[in-house]
C-alpha positions as CSV (number, residue, x, y, z in Angstrom):
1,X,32.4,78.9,1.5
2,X,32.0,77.1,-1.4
3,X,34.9,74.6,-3.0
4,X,37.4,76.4,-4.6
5,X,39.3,73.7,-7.2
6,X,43.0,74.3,-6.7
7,X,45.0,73.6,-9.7
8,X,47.0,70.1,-9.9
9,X,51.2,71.0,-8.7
10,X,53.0,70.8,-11.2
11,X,55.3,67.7,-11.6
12,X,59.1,69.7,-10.6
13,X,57.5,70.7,-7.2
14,X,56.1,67.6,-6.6
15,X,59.7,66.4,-7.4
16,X,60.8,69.4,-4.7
17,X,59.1,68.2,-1.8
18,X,59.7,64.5,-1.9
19,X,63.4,65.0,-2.1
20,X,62.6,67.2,1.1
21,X,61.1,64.9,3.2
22,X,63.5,62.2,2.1
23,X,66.4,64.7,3.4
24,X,64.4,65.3,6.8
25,X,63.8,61.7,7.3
26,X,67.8,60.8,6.6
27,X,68.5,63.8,9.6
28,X,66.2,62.1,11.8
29,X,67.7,58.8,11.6
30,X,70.9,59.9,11.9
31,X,70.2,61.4,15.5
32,X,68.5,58.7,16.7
33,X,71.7,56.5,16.2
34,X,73.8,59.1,18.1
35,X,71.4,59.2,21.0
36,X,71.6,55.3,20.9
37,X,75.4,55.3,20.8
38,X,75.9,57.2,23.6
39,X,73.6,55.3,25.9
40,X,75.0,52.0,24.7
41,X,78.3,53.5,25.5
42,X,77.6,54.9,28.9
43,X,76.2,51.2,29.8
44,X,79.5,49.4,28.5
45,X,81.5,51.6,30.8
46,X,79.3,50.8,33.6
47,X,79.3,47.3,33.2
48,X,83.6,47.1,32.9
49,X,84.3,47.3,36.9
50,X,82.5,47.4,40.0
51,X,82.9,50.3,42.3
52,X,85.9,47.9,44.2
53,X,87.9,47.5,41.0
54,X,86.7,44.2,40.8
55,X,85.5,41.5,37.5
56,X,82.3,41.8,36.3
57,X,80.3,41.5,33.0
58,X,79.7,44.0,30.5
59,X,77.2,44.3,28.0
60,X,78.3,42.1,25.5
61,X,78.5,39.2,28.4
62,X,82.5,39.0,28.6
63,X,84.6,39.2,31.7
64,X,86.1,42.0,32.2
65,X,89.3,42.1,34.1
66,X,89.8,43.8,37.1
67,X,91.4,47.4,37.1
68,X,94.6,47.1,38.5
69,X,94.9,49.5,42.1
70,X,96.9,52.2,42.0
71,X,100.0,52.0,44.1
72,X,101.0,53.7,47.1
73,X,103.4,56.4,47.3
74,X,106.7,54.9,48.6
75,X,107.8,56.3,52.2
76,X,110.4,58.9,52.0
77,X,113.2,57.2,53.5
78,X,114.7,58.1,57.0
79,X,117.7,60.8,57.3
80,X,119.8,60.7,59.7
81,X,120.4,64.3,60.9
82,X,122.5,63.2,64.3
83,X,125.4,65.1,64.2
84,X,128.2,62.7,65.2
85,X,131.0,65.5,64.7
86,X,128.9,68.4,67.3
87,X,131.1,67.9,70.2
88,X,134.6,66.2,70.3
89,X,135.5,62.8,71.7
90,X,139.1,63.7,72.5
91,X,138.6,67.2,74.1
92,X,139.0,66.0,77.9
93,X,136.5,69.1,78.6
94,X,133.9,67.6,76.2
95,X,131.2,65.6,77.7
96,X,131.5,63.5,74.7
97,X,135.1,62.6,75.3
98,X,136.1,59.0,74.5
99,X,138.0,57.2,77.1
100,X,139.8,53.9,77.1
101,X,143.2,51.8,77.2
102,X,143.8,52.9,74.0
103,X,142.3,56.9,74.3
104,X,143.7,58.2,77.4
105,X,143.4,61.6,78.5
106,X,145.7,64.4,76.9
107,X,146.7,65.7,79.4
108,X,146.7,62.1,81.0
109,X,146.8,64.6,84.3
110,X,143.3,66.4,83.0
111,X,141.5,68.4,86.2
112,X,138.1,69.3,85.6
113,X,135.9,71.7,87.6
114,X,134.1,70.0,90.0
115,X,131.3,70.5,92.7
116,X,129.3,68.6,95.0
117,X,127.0,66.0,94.0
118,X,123.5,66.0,96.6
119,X,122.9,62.6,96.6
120,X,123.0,59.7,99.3
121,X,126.8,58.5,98.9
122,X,129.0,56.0,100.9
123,X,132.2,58.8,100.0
124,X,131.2,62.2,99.3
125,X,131.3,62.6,95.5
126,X,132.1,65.0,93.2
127,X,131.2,65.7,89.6
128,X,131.2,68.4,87.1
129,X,128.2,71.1,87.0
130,X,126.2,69.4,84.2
131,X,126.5,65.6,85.2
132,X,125.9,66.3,89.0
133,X,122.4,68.1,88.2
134,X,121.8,65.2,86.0
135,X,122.8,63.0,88.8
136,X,120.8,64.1,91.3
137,X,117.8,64.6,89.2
138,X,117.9,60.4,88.2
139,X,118.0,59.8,91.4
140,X,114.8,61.9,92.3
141,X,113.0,60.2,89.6
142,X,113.8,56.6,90.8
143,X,112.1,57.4,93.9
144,X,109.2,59.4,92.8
145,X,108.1,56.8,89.7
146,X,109.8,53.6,91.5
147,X,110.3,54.3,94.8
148,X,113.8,53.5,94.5
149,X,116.0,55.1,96.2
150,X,119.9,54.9,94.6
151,X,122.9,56.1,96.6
152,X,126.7,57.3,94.7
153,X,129.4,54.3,95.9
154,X,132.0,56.6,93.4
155,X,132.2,59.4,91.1
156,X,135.4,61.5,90.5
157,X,138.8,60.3,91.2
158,X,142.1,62.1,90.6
159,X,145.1,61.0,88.0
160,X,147.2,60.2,91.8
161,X,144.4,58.6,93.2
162,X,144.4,56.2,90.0
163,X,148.2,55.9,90.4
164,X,147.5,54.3,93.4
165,X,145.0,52.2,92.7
166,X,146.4,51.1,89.8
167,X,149.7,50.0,90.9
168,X,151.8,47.6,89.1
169,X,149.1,47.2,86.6
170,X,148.8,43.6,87.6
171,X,144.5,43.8,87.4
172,X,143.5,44.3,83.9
173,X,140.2,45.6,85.1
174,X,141.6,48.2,86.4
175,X,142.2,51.6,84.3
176,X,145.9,52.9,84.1
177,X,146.1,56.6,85.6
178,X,144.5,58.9,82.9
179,X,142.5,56.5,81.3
180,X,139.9,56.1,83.9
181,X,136.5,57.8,82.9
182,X,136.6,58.7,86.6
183,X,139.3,61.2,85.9
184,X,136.5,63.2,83.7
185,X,134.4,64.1,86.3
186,X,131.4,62.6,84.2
187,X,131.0,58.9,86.0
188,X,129.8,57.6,88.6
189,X,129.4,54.2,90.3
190,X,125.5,53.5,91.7
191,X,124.3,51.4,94.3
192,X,121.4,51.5,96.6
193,X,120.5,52.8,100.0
194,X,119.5,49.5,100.9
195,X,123.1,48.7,100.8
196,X,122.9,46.6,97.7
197,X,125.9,47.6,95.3
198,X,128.7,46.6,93.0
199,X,127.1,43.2,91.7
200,X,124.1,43.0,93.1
201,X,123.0,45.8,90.6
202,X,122.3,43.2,88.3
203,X,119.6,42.1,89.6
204,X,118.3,44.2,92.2
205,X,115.1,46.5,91.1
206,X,117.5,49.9,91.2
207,X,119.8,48.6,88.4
208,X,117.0,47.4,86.4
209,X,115.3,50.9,86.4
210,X,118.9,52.8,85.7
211,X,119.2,50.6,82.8
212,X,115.6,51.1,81.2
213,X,115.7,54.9,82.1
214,X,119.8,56.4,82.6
215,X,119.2,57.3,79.0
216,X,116.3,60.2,80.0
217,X,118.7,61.6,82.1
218,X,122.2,61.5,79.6
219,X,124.1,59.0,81.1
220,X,124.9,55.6,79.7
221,X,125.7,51.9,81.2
222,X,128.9,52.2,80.1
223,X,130.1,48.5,80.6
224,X,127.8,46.5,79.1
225,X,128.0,42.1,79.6
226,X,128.0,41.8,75.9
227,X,130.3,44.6,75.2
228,X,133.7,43.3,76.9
229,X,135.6,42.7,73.6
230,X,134.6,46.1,72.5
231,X,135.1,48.1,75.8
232,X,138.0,46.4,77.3
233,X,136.9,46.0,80.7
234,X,134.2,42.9,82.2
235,X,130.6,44.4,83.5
236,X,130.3,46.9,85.3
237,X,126.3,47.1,86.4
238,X,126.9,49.9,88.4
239,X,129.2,51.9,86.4
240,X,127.3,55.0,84.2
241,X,128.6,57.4,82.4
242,X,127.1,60.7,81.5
243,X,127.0,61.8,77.6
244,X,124.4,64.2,77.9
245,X,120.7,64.0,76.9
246,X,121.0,64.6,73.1
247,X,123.6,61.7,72.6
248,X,122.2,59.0,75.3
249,X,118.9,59.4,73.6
250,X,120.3,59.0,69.8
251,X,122.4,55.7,71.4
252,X,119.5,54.4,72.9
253,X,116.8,54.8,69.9
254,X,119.6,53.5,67.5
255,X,120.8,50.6,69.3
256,X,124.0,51.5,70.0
257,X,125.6,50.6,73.9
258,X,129.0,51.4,73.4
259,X,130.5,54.6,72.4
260,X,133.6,53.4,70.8
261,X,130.9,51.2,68.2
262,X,128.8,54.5,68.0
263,X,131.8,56.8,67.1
264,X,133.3,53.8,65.0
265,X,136.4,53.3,66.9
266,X,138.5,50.9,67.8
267,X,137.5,47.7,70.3
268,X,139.6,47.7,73.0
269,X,141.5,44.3,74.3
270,X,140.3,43.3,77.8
271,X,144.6,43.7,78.7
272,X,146.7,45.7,76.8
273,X,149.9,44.4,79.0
């Protein structure tokens, strides 16, 4: 085809298009320093904190400082949801019943219902329902874990028969008639078939495993050594005293030995002459 001659543009479009590509260039430029922001940005982040939280460099060469660890959720702290108040520690019917020189019984001449108690005894002994099943299945264990085998020196005794063995009151270490936890039906003295009893329970292999396991069972060391100024009465290695599971358990996870320091009563005077 041959050469057409276009005509010259005039000078206002000339004028038109360079203002154009000026605006377009001004757009362009303008991107590219977003785009370079947000990668420069991205980096500085990156380079604040390792991964463990702790210093390292960032982009403009400075030490960061670490980022500080977020802390722990304290532990909710521990309720005590025993219920000291469940049963009563004066009701002679309660197994909970408190008895000392200074709590006797009311009636001091309290009878309970007793039965027979099917364990290996020197004198037959008797104890209510609940404490003779628990009895008798202590001293099952004690032979099947330890091969142990206990045997009942005393369990219950009567208001007379404490009269009696009481008498002028001239032993201290001995209860007056209707303060003697024997009276409830719910203690019992321990020994061993071997014949070892009384004393030599502190030391022997059968008093070591009532004392590490009476508790399973809900009956309690109820003289302990350390215990005479709160108890009133010297040691007694062979004297236990069912509570019931619930309670023995709680005294034995909490520390406690004695129930007057459990129920926050009064210690009791080793003579109250």
């Amino acid at each position: 085809m041959p050469d057409v001659d276009r005509e010259p543009l005039s000078e206002g479009v000339q004028r038109r298009r360079l203002q154009l590509a000026g605006g377009l260039s001004l757009v362009l430029v303008a991107i590219a320093a977003v785009v370079i922001g947000a990668v420069t940005g991205a980096d500085a982040s990156a380079g604040s904190s390792g991964a463990d939280g702790s210093s390292v460099t960032g982009v403009d060469g400075a030490t960061q400082a670490p980022r500080p660890e977020p802390e722990a959720p304290a532990a909710p702290a521990a309720v005590d949801t025993f219920d000291k108040a469940a049963l009563s520690i004066d009701d002679p019917a309660s197994i909970w019943v408190v008895v000392n020189k200074l709590r006797p019984l009311n009636p001091q001449d309290y009878e309970p219902e007793l039965v027979d108690v099917p364990v290996p005894h020197t004198w037959e002994p008797m104890m209510r329902q609940e404490a003779s099943d628990a009895a008798a299945a202590m001293f099952q264990a004690a032979a099947d874990e330890a091969g142990l085998y206990l045997a009942s020196n005393s369990a219950y005794r009567s208001y007379s028969t404490q009269v009696d063995l009481y008498g002028a009151g001239d032993d201290p270490t001995t209860a007056p008639p209707g303060a003697s936890e024997h009276q409830t039906g719910l203690a019992i003295d321990i020994g061993a078939e071997n014949g070892c009893t009384f004393e030599c329970l502190e030391t022997s292999p059968e008093g070591e495993w009532l004392r590490a396991n009476a508790y399973r069972f809900g009956y309690l060391l109820r003289y302990p050594a350390d215990k005479v100024d709160v108890t009133g009465y010297p040691h007694e290695a062979w004297h236990f005293r069912y509570v019931g599971v619930e309670l023995a358990t709680e005294m034995h996870d909490t520390g406690f030995t004695t129930l007057e320091e459990f129920f926050g009563l009064p210690s009791v005077p080793l003579s109250t002459r």
